[in-house]
Structure formats: structure tokens, C-alpha cells
C-alpha positions in Angstrom: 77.5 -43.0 -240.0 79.6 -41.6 -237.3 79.2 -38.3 -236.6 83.0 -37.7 -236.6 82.9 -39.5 -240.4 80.0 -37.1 -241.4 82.8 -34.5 -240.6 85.6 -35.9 -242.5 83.6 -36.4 -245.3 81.5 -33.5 -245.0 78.4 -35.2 -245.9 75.1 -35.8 -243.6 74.5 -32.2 -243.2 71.4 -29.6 -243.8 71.8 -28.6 -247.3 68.5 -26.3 -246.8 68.0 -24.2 -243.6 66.5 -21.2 -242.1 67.7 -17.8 -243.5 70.1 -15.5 -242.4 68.9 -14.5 -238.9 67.4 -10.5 -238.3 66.1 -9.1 -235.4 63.3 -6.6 -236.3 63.8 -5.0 -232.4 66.9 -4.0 -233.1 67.7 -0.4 -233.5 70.8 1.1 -236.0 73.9 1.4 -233.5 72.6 -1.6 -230.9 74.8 -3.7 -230.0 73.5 -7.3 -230.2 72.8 -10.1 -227.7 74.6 -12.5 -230.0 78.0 -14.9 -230.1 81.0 -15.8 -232.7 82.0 -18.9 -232.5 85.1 -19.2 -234.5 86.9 -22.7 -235.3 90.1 -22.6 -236.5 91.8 -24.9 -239.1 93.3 -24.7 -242.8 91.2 -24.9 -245.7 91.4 -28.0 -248.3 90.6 -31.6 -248.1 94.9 -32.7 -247.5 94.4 -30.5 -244.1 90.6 -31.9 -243.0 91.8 -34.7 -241.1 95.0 -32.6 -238.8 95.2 -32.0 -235.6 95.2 -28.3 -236.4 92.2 -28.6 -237.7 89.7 -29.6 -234.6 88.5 -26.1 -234.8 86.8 -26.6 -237.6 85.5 -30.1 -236.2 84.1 -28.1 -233.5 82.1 -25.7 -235.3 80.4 -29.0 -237.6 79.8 -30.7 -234.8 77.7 -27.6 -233.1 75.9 -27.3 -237.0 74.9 -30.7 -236.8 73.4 -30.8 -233.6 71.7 -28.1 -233.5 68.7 -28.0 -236.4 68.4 -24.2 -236.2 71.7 -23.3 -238.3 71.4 -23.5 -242.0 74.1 -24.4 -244.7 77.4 -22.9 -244.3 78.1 -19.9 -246.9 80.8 -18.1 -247.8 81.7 -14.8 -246.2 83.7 -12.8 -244.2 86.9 -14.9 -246.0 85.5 -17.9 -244.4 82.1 -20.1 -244.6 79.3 -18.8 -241.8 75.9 -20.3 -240.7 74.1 -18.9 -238.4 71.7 -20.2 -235.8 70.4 -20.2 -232.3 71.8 -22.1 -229.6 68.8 -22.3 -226.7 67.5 -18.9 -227.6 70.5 -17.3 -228.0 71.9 -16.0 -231.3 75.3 -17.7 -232.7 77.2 -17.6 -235.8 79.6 -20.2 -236.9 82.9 -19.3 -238.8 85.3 -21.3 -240.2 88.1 -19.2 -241.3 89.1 -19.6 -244.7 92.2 -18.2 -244.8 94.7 -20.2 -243.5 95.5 -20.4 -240.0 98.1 -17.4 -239.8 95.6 -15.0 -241.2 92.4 -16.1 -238.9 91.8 -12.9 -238.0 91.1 -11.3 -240.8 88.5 -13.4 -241.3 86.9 -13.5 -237.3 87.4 -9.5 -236.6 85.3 -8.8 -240.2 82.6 -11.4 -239.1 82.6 -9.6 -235.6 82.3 -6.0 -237.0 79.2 -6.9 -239.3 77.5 -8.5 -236.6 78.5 -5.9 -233.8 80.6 -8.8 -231.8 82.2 -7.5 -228.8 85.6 -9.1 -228.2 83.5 -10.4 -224.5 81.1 -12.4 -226.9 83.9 -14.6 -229.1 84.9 -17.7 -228.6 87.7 -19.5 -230.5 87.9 -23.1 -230.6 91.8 -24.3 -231.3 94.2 -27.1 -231.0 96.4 -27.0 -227.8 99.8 -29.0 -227.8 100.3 -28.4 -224.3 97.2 -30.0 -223.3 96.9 -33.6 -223.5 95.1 -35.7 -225.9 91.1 -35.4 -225.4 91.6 -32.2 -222.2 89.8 -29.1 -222.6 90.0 -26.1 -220.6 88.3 -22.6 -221.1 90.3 -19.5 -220.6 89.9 -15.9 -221.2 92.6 -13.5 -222.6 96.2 -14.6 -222.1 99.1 -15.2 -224.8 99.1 -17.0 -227.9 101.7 -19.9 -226.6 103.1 -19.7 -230.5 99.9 -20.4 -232.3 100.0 -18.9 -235.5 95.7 -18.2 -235.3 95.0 -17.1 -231.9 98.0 -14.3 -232.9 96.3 -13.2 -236.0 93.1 -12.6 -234.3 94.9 -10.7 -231.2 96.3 -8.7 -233.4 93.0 -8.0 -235.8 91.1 -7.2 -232.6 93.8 -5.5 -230.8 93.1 -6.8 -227.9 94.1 -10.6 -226.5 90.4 -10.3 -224.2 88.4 -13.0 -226.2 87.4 -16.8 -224.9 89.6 -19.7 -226.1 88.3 -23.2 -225.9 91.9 -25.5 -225.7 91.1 -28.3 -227.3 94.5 -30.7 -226.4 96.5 -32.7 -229.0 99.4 -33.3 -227.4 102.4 -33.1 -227.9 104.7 -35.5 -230.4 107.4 -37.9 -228.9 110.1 -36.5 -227.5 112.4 -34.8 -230.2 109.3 -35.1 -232.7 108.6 -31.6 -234.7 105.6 -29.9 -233.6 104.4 -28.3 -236.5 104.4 -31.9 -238.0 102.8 -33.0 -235.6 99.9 -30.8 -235.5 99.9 -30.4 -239.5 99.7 -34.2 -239.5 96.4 -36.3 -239.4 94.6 -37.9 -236.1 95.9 -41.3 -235.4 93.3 -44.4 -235.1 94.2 -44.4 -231.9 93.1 -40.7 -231.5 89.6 -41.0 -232.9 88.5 -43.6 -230.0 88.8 -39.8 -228.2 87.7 -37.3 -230.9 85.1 -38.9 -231.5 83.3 -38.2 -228.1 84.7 -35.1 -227.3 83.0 -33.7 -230.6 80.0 -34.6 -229.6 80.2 -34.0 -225.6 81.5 -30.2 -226.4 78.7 -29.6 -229.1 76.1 -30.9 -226.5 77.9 -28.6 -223.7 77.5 -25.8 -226.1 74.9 -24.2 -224.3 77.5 -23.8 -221.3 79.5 -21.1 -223.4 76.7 -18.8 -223.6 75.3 -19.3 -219.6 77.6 -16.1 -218.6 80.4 -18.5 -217.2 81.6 -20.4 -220.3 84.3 -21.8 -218.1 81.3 -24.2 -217.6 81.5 -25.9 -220.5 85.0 -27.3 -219.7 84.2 -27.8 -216.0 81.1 -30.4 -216.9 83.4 -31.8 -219.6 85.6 -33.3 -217.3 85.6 -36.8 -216.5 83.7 -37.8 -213.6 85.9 -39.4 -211.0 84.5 -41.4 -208.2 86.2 -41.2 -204.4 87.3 -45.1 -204.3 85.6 -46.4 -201.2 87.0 -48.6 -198.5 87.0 -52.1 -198.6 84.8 -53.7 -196.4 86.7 -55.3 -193.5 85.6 -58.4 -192.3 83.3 -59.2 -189.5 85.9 -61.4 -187.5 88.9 -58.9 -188.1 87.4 -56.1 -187.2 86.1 -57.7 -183.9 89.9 -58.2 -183.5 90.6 -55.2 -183.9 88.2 -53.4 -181.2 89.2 -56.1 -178.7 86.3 -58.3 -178.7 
């Protein structure tokens, strides 16, 4: 089964895993070496399959690749799982309570586990980005999108990652909140598909100390086109022989 099925379908993943991460070398008051990943989307099975839902895409994809993060649970108003992503701590939230209220879900996650705004990145659906483009950005406005605004304002400050993840934007004189609230086209998934699992295999990128990375080696390679040969006999022309 494809992996973008397992999603939809939530089936194919861990239903046992490793407890609740600790670190016994941490002292009361440290501030951990550690990362929030937070994928956004709407809870219920009528929203799995929308556009505004690749957040939460995004965060199963990185659970299913990587063995060390248990079952999602529910906390913090959303589901959690926590894991390591090459040696480096991670937890996984999936909001639970609607989009507009994200942040109340992200800033109690990032309180309990001592996040600093620096260390969370929000994975989100980007009209104004074209079908399958990702780009990395830090701080910045909220272009209209109801989640990244809740979290600004729960943290009080707008100084957290955002992975753009783009949708696109409907045909002209389309509504956009239909067409975000509406499910991936066939035509779509030839794209999703990929880009799920290229950005949870780029995951590591995000936590190198430039997460612009991630959407730098997610970019299509593009070879210069080289220059036709020109034949012998021309070319002779050419330089007067």
C-alpha cells in the first residue's frame, strides 16, 4: 500500500512503540535540545483528505518513516508521538482543535516540553505557492491563514519556522476556502504522493541549524541544457577551412 493511502486510511502504522522520551541529564529549569513539529489540519475523517489538511500528512509521513516515534496519543488538545529524528529529540503534534484554534494546542505542547519559539516548526498548506513547491521561512505574517494566526497569537510572537507546503490556488473566480476545504484531486496525488515522502526523508534538514535546507534540497534538480553538437563539415565552414 501506498504510503500516501496508509495516510488516508490511517492504517500501516506502529500501534506499539517506545515510551514517552526522558532525559535523565536534564536538570529542573533546562531548557531542552528538542523540536515541535506541528502539522496543521482539521480533525474528522470528512476533512482527512483536504488540501488544508497536508499538515497533518506531513507529520504521518515523518511517524512512518522514522521507527523511533511510537503511537500517536492524545494531549495537549491534539494527538503527540514523540521520537528522535538522527539523535535529535522531536515531538509530533497534530492539533486537534480545529484549524483557527491551532495554537492552543502547539503553545501548551511547547510549554510542557520547554520549546522555544526558535525550535518549532509548522507544516501548513500555502495557496500562493503552487501545487507540489515548498519553501521554508522564518517569522513573517499569516497571509490570512486561520492556524499560523492562532499560534502567533498563543506565542506572542510570529518568530517560529513555517514549512509552505503549496496547493494552489483555485481557477480564477473559484472560492478559496472551498478550495482548500475541498479534497486533493487525482490529478494532485501523482504530486503528494512524492512530496510526502521526499519532505519526511529531508526531515533531518530542519534540525541541521539551517532548516531552510530542507526546502533548498527539495527542489527539483534542473540540468543546464547543453549545446548541440555542430557538425564536423559546418563548423569547418564556419572557421574558414
Amino acid at each position: 500500500m501506498k504510503l500516501l493511502d496508509l495516510i488516508l486510511k490511517g492504517a500501516g502504522f506502529r500501534k506499539n512503540g517506545p515510551a514517552p522520551f526522558s532525559d535523565p541529564q536534564q536538570t529542573a529549569g533546562e531548557i531542552p535540545d528538542m523540536w515541535l513539529f506541528a502539522g496543521l489540519g482539521n480533525p474528522g475523517d470528512k476533512y482527512r483528505n483536504h488540501r488544508h489538511n497536508v499538515g497533518f500528512m506531513v507529520a504521518d509521513a515523518i511517524a512512518h518513516k522514522y521507527e523511533s516515534f511510537g503511537p500517536f496519543r492524545s494531549k495537549f488538545d491534539g494527538q503527540i508521538s514523540e521520537g528522535k529524528i538522527k539523535g535529535k529529540k522531536v515531538a509530533l503534534l497534530k492539533p486537534k482543535t480545529y484549524m483557527n484554534l491551532s495554537g492552543q494546542s502547539v503553545v501548551k505542547a511547547a510549554h510542557f516540553y520547554k520549546i522555544l519559539p526558535d525550535n518549532i516548526i509548522v507544516f501548513h498548506d500555502e495557496v500562493d505557492l503552487p501545487p507540489g513547491e515548498i519553501r521554508v521561512k522564518k517569522g513573517g505574517g499569516n497571509a490570512g491563514h486561520n492556524g499560523l494566526k492562532s499560534i502567533q497569537s498563543s506565542l506572542s510572537t510570529p518568530d517560529f519556522w513555517r514549512v509552505r507546503i503549496g496547493v494552489g490556488r483555485p481557477p480564477m473566480g473559484g472560492d478559496v476556502s472551498n478550495h482548500v476545504l475541498g479534497d486533493f484531486s487525482s490529478h494532485d496525488r501523482e504530486w503528494l504522493e512524492k512530496a510526502l515522502a521526499d519532505m519526511a526523508d529531508r526531515a533531518p534538514d530542519l534540525l541541521s541549524g539551517d532548516p531552510a535546507l530542507f526546502a533548498k534540497n527539495l527542489k527539483p534538480k534542473t540540468e543546464k541544457p547543453k549545446k548541440p553538437k555542430q557538425p564536423k563539415e559546418e563548423k569547418e565552414q564556419e572557421d574558414g577551412l
